[in-house]
C-alpha positions in Angstrom: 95.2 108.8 53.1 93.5 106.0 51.2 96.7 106.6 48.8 98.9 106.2 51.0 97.6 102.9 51.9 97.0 101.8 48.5 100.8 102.4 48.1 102.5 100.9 50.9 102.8 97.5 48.7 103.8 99.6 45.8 106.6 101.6 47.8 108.2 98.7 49.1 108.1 97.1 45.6 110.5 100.2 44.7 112.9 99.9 47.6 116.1 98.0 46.3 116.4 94.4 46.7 118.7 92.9 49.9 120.4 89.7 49.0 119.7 86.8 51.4 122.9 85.1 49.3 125.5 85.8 52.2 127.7 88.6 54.1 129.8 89.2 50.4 126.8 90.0 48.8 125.9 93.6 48.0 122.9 95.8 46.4 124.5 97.2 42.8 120.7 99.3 43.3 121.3 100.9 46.4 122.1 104.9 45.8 123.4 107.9 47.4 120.9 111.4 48.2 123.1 114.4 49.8 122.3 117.9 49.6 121.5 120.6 52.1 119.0 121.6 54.5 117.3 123.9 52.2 118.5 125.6 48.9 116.8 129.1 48.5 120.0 131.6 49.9 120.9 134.5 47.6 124.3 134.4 50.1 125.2 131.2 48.1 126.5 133.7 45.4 128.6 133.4 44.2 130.4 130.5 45.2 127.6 128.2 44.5 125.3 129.7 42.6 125.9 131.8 39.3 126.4 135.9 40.4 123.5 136.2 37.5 121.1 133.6 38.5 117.7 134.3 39.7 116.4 133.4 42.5 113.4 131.3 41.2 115.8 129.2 39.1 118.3 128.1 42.2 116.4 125.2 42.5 116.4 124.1 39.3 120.6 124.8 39.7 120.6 123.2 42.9 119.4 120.0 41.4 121.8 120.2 38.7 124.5 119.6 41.2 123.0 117.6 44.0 120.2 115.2 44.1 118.0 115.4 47.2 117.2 118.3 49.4 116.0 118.7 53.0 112.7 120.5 53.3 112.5 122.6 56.8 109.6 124.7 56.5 107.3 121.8 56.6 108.0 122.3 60.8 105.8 124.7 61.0 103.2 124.9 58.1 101.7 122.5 56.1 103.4 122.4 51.8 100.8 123.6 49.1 99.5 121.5 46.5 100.8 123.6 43.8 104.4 124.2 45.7 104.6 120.7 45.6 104.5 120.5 41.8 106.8 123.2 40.8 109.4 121.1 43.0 108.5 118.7 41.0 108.6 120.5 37.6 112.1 121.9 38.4 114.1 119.0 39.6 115.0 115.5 37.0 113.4 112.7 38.0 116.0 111.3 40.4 115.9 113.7 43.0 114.5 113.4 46.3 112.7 115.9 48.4 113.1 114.6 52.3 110.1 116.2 54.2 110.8 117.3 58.0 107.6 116.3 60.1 105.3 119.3 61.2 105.9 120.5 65.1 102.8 119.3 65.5 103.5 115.9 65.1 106.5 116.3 67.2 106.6 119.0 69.8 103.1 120.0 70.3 101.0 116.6 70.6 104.6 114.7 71.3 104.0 111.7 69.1 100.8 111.4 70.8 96.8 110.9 69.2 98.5 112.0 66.6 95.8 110.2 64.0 93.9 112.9 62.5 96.8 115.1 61.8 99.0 113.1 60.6 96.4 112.2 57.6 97.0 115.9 57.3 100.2 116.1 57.1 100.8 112.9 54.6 98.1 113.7 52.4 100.3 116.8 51.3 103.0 115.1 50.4 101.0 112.5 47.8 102.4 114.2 44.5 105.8 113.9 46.1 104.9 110.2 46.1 103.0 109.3 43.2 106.3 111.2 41.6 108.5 108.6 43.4 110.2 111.9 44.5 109.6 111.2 48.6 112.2 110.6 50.5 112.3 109.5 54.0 110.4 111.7 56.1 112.6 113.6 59.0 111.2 113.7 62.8 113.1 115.9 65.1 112.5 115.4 68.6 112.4 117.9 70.9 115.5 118.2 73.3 113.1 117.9 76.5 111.8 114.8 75.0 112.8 111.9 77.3 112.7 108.4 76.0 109.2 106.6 76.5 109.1 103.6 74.5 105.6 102.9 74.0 104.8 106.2 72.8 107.4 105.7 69.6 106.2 102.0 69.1 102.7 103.1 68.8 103.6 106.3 66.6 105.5 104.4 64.7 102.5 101.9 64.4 100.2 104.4 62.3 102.6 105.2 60.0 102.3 103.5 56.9 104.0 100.7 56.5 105.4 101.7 52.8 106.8 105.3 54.5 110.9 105.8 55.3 111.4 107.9 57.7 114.4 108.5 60.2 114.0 109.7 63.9 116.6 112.2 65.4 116.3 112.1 69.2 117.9 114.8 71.1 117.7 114.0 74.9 120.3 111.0 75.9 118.1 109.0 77.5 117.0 107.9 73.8 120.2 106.8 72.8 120.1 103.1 74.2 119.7 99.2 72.6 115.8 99.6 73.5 115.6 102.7 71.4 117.7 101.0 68.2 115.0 97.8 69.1 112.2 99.7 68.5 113.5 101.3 65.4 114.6 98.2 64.2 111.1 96.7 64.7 109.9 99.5 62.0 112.4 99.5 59.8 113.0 103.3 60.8 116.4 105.0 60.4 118.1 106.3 63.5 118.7 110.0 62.1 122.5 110.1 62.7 123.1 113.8 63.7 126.5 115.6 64.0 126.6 118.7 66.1 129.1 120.5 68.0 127.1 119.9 71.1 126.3 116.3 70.4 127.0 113.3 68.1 124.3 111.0 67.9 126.1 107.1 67.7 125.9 105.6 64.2 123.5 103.1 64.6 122.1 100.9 62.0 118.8 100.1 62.2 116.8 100.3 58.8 117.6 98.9 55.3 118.6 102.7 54.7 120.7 104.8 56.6 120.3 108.7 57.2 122.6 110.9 57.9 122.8 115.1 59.3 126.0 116.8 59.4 125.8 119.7 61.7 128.7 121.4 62.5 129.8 124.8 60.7 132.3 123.3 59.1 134.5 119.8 58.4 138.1 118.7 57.8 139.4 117.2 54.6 140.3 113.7 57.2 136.5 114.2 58.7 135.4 114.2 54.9 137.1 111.6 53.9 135.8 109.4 56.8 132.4 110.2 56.0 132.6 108.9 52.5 134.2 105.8 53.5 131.1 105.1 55.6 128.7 106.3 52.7 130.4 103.0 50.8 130.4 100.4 53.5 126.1 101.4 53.5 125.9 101.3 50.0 128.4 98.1 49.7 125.9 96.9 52.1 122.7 97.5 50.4 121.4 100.8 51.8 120.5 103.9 50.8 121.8 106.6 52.0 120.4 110.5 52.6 123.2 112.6 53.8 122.3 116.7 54.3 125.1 119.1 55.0 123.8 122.4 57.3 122.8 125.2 55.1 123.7 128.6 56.7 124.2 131.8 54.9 127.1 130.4 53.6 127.4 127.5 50.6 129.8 125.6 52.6 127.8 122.8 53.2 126.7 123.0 50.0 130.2 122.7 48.6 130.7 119.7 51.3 128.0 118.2 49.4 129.0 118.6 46.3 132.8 117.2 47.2 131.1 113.8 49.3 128.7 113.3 46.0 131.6 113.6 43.8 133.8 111.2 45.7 131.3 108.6 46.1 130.2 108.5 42.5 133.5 108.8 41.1 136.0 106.9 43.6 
C-alpha cells in the first residue's frame, strides 16, 4: 500500500487538466473508455470475434477494437500477479482495465473496518497502476443496502486520494442530493446504471463520469442519445468509462464498438 500512497500525487498529475478560463472552455485531453463487462465468450463467434480465433488471443482482439474492459471476477477472488501482467502484455498501452471491488469490501463487511482488506485488495492491482492501465475502480452496492451517509464518507475517506472510482447504489434511498454531496466531496463518480428494472439519475459528481448500460438490448434513437451525452462530458472535460452488458451474445459488444466509432469519428 505504500505505492499507492507514494502515487496519489503522481495519479492526479495524470488526470487531464480542467480549465478555470470560463463555461466555453473545454479539455482537448479528456477521452472516451467503452467496452464490455468482460471479454472471454467463445459465443461472441462469430459476429465479434474471428470463427478461427483462439480463445487465449480474444483479448488481445478485444483490445484491437475497444479500449477499456470491465473486470467482474475481481467480486469474488482476489486478481494474480502474473494474470495481471498478461493483461498487460496483450492490450496497447491505452487501454484501461476497470476493476469491480471484491464482495468483501461491499456486501460482506458493507463498507465497514474495511482497512486491512482493502490494502489487500489494492495492493493487487499495483501493476495495473504503475502501467497507467487502472481505471476507476467499480463498487456495486448491494440492493438491501440502504443509504447511511457516514458509512460512505468514512469509506470513501481510506481510499487513496489519487484512486477513481465510481459507486453504483442499488436501493432508492441512495439516490438523493446528500448522496451526490458526499460523492462530490470525493471526487467519486455516481455509477450511472441502466437496467430494465431501474435507471439510476445521471448525476454529475466527479471530474469523470461513468457509465453501465444494462439492458439486453438498445435502439438506434437510445444510441444515439447516449453518444450525444458522451460529448457534452467530454466537451466538458471528463472522462468517460462507458461498459455495455456482456451476455452470451456480442451485442453489447457491437453497441460498443458503434458508440466508440461515433464518438471518435462524428
Amino acid at each position: 500500500m505504500a505505492y499507492y500512497q507514494r502515487e496519489a500525487l503522481a495519479v492526479r498529475a495524470r488526470r487531464p487538466h480542467h480549465s478555470r478560463l470560463g463555461a466555453g472552455a473545454t479539455n482537448l485531453m479528456a477521452q472516451l473508455y467503452v467496452g464490455t463487462s468482460g471479454w472471454a465468450y467463445p459465443s461472441w463467434k462469430p459476429d465479434f470475434y474471428p470463427e478461427k480465433l483462439a480463445q487465449k488471443k480474444f483479448l488481445s482482439f478485444y483490445a484491437s477494437k475497444l479500449n477499456a474492459v470491465e473486470v467482474n471476477y475481481t467480486f469474488r477472488q482476489l486478481v494474480k500477479e502474473t494474470t495481471v501482467q498478461n493483461w498487460i502484455a496483450e492490450t496497447p498501452d491505452h487501454f484501461r482495465f476497470t476493476i469491480k471491488a471484491h464482495q468483501v469490501l461491499t456486501h460482506i463487511k458493507r463498507l465497514k473496518a474495511t482497512d486491512e482488506f482493502l490494502k489487500r485488495f489494492l495492493g493487487t492491482l499495483e501493476a495495473l497502476e504503475r502501467a497507467k492501465r487502472l481505471g476507476p475502480l467499480l463498487f456495486q452496492l448491494p440492493p438491501n443496502f440502504k443509504a447511511d451517509q457516514a458509512v460512505l464518507a468514512e469509506f470513501l475517506s481510506s481510499l487513496p486520494r489519487g484512486v477513481r472510482a465510481a459507486f453504483e447504489f442499488r436501493h432508492d434511498s441512495w439516490l438523493t442530493d446528500a448522496t451526490w454531496a458526499t460523492l462530490r466531496e470525493r471526487n467519486i463518480a455516481l455509477c450511472v446504471a441502466e437496467t430494465e428494472e431501474r435507471n439510476t439519475p445521471d448525476v454529475v459528481t466527479a471530474d469523470y463520469a461513468y457509465y453501465r448500460y444494462r439492458k439486453p438490448s438498445y435502439t438506434a434513437q437510445e444510441r444515439k442519445a447516449m453518444v450525444a451525452r458522451i460529448q457534452e462530458h467530454l466537451a466538458a472535460g471528463r472522462d468517460v468509462f462507458a461498459y455495455f452488458k456482456h451476455e452470451e451474445t456480442p451485442q453489447g459488444a457491437l453497441y460498443a464498438v458503434e458508440v466508440f466509432r461515433e464518438v471518435s469519428h462524428p
